[in-house]
C-alpha positions in Angstrom: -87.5 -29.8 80.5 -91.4 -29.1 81.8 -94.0 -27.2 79.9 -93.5 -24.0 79.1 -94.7 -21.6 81.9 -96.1 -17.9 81.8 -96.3 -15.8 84.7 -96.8 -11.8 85.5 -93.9 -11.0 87.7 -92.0 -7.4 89.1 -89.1 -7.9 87.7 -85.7 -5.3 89.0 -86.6 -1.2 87.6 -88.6 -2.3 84.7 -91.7 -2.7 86.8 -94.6 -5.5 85.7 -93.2 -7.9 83.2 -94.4 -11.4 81.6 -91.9 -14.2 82.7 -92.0 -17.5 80.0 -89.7 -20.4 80.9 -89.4 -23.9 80.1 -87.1 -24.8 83.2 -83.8 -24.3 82.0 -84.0 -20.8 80.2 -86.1 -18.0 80.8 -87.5 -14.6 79.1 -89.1 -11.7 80.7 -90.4 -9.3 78.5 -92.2 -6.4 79.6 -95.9 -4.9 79.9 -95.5 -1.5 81.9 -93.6 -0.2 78.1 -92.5 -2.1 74.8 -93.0 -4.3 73.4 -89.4 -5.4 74.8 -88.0 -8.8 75.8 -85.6 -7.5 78.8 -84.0 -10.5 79.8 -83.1 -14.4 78.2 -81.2 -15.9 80.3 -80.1 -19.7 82.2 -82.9 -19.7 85.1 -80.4 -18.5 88.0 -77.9 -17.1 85.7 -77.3 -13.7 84.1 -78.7 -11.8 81.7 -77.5 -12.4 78.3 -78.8 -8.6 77.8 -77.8 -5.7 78.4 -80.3 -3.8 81.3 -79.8 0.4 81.2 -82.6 2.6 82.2 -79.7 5.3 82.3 -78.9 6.2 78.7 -82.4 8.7 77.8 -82.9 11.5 75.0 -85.8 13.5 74.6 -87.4 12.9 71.2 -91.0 13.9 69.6 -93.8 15.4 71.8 -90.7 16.6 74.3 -91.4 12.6 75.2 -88.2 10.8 77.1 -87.1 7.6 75.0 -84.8 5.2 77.1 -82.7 2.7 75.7 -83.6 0.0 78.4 -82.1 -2.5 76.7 -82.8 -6.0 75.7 -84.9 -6.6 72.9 -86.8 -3.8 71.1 -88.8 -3.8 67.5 -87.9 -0.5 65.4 -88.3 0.1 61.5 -85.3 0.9 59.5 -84.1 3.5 57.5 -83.3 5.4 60.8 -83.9 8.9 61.5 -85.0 11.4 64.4 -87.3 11.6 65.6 -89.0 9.1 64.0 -86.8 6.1 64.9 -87.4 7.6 68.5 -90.7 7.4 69.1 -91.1 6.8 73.0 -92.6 3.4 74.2 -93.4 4.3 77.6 -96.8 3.8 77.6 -98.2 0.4 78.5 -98.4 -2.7 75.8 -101.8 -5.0 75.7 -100.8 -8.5 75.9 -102.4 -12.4 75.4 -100.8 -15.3 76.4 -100.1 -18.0 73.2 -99.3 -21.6 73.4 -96.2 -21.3 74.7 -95.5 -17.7 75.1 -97.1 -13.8 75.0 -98.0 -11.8 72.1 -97.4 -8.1 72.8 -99.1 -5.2 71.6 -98.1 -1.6 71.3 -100.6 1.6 70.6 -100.2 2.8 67.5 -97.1 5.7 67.4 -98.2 9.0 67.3 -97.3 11.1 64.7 -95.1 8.1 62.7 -98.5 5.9 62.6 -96.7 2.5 62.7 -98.4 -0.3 65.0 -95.8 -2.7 66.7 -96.2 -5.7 67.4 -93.9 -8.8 68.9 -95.3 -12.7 69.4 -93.1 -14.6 71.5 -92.8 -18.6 71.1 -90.2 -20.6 73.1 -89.9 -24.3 73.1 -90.6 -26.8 75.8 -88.2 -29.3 74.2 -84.8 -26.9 74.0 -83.7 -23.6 74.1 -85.4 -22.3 71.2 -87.2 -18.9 70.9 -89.4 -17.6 68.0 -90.1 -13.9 67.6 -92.4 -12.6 65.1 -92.4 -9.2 64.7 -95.2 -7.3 63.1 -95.0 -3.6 61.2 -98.4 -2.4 60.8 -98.9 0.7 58.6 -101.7 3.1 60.1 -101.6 5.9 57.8 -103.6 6.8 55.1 -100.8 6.3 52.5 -97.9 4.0 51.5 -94.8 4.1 53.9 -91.7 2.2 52.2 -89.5 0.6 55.3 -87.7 -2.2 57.1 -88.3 -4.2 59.9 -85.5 -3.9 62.5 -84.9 -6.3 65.3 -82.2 -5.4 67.9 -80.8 -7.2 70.6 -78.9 -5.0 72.8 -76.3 -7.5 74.1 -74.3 -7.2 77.3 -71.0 -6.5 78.1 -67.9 -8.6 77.6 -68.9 -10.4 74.9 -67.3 -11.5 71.4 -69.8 -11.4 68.3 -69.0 -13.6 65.1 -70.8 -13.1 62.4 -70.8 -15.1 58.8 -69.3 -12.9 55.7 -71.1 -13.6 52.1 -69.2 -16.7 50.5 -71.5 -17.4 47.2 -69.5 -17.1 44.0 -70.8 -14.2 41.6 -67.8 -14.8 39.4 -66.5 -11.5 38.5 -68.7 -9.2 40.5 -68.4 -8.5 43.9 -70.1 -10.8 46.6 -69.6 -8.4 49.7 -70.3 -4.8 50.9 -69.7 -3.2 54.2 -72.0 0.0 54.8 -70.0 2.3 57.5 -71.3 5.2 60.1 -69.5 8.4 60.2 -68.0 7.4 63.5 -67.0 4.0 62.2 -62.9 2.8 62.4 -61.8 0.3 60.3 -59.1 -0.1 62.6 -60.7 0.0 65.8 -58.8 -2.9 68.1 -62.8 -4.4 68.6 -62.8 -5.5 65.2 -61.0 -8.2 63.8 -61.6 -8.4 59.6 -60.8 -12.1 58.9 -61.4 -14.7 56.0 -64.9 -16.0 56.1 -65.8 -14.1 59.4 -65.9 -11.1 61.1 -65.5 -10.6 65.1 -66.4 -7.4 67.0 -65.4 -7.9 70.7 -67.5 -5.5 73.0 -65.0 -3.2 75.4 -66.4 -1.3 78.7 -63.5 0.4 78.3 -64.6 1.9 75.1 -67.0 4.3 74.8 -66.7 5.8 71.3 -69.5 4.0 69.6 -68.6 1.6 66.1 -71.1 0.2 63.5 -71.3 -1.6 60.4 -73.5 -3.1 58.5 -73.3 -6.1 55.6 -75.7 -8.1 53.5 -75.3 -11.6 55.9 -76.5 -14.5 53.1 -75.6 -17.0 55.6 -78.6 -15.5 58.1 -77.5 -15.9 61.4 -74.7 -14.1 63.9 -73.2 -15.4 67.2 -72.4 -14.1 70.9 -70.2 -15.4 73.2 -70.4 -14.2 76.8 -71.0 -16.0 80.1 -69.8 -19.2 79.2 -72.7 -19.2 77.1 -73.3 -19.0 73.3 -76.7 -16.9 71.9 -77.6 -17.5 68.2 -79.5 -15.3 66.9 -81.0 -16.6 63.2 -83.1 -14.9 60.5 -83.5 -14.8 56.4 -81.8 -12.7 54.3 -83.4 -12.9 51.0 -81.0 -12.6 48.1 -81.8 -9.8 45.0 -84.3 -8.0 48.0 -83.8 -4.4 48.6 -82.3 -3.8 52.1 -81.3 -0.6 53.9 -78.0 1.4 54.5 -76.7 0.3 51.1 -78.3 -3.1 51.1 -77.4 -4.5 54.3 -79.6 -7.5 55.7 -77.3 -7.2 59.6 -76.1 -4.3 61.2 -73.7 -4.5 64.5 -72.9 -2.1 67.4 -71.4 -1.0 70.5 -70.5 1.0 73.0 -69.0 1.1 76.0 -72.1 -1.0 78.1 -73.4 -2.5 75.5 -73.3 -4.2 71.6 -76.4 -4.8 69.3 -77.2 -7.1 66.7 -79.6 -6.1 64.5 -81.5 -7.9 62.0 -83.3 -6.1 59.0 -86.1 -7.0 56.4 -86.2 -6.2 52.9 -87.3 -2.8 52.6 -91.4 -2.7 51.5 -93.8 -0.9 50.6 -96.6 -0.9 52.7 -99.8 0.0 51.9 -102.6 1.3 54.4 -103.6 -1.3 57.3 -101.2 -3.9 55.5 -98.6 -5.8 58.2 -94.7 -6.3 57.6 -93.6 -9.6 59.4 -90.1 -10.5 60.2 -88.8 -13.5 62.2 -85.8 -14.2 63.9 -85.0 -17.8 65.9 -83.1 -17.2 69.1 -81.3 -20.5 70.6 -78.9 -19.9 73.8 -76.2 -23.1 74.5 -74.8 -23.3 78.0 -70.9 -23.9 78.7 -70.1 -23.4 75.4 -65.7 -22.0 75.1 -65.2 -18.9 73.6 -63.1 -19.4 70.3 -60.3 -17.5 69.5 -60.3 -15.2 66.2 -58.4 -18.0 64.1 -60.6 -19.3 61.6 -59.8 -23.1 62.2 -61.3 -22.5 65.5 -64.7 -20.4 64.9 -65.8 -23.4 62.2 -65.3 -25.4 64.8 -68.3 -23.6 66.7 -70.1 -23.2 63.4 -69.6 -26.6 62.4 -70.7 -27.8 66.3 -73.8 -25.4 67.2 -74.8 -23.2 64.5 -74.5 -24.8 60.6 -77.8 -26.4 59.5 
């Protein structure tokens, strides 16, 4: 691997971007709107996102909010319009060590400053995002942070369920949407992990949420693994019933979604919340046994 190199670029619809690489991997994250990492990928390979300027709704101020894809910094619980704010406008950015920090104005009307720092290794195929909540208003607003990578199609998603012994209380909840099968053929409910599979032949959206202990959650598409790590903090409040991960997907794409402990944030104080990304080339899809998904944890993933 070289140094780590940063670069303004055009990169497909999404207009000027930032481009950070370290020769084997790169991420492109955008300028023109955001902040938003569109794109980690292989250098010459695909997209482990999901791109979509297509899917739009018009939220507050008669704004247009698009999906986009890739990687986008909202705060949790979620509600409309105010989950919606538009980011259309263009992000300031600086160039760090070995990456970007981006910048957003301040939303209207919600008064929440984002922000999004950007840190990938030169030595492996690491990535550190640091995502900042700043509270503008004049008063207290109690919320989450909420990092989502929208993934893209035709992967499989494992993620850890809670193992700790609490004796004769329960040790696991699953918070479910309105819209949310329990039988759905994506999901597969096993032992010690679940798997959603994302369908493009499915478009009726699923989502659940649980309080992941073991902080981290897998995808496996390409050939290609994407780890995607963060800390759950045990006896924290969380959102959606106390739920530290949330997953979803539809028919062209599935998120993962980390969240922060709910917090109270006073006036000009800054919620931070960090995930580590880590992407693994020619890496076999397992199968839903168990024996064969600790392989992969035991392999790339366990600390």
């Amino acid at each position: 691997m070289s140094a780590v190199q940063i670069k303004e670029i055009a990169y497909e619809q999404f207009g000027n971007c930032i481009e950070i690489s370290n020769g084997v991997i790169n991420l492109v994250a955008t300028v023109d709107h955001g902040p938003r990492i569109i794109r980690i990928g292989f250098i010459g390979g695909e997209n482990e996102f999901c791109e979509n300027n297509d899917a739009t709704l018009v939220t507050y101020g008669n704004e247009e909010w698009k999906i986009r894809g890739g990687h986008r910094l909202w705060h949790s619980p979620e509600y409309f319009p105010r989950s919606y704010i538009a980011d259309n406008e263009p992000v300031e950015w600086q160039t760090t060590e070995n990456g970007v920090k981006l910048v957003q104005k301040v939303e209207p009307w919600v008064q929440i400053k984002k922000e999004m720092e950007i840190e990938l290794s030169a030595d492996c195929n690491r990535v550190v995002v640091t995502h900042h909540l700043t509270n503008k208003n004049a008063w207290p607003v109690e919320l989450a942070a909420w990092a989502l990578s929208v993934m893209a199609t035709g992967g499989m998603e494992i993620i850890p369920q809670p193992s700790r012994d609490t004796g004769f209380l329960g040790n696991r909840v699953v918070a479910l949407w309105p819209f949310t099968k329990m039988n759905d053929h994506r999901i597969y409910w096993g032992d010690k992990y679940i798997v959603l599979s994302q369908d493009p032949k499915m478009k009726p959206p699923f989502k659940i949420g649980i309080p992941n202990e073991d902080g981290w959650a897998a995808y496996f598409n390409h050939g290609n693994l994407f780890i995607k790590r963060f800390n759950h903090m045990i006896g924290q409040k969380y959102p959606d019933f106390g739920v530290s991960f949330e997953t979803y997907t539809t028919d062209f794409m599935l998120e993962m979604e980390s969240l922060s402990p709910l917090t109270l944030l006073e006036p000009e104080s800054t919620l931070i919340h960090i995930e580590e990304w880590e992407l693994i080339q020619n890496v076999d899809r397992p199968s839903k046994e168990e024996a064969s998904i600790d392989a992969i944890v035991k392999q790339y993933i366990a600390k």
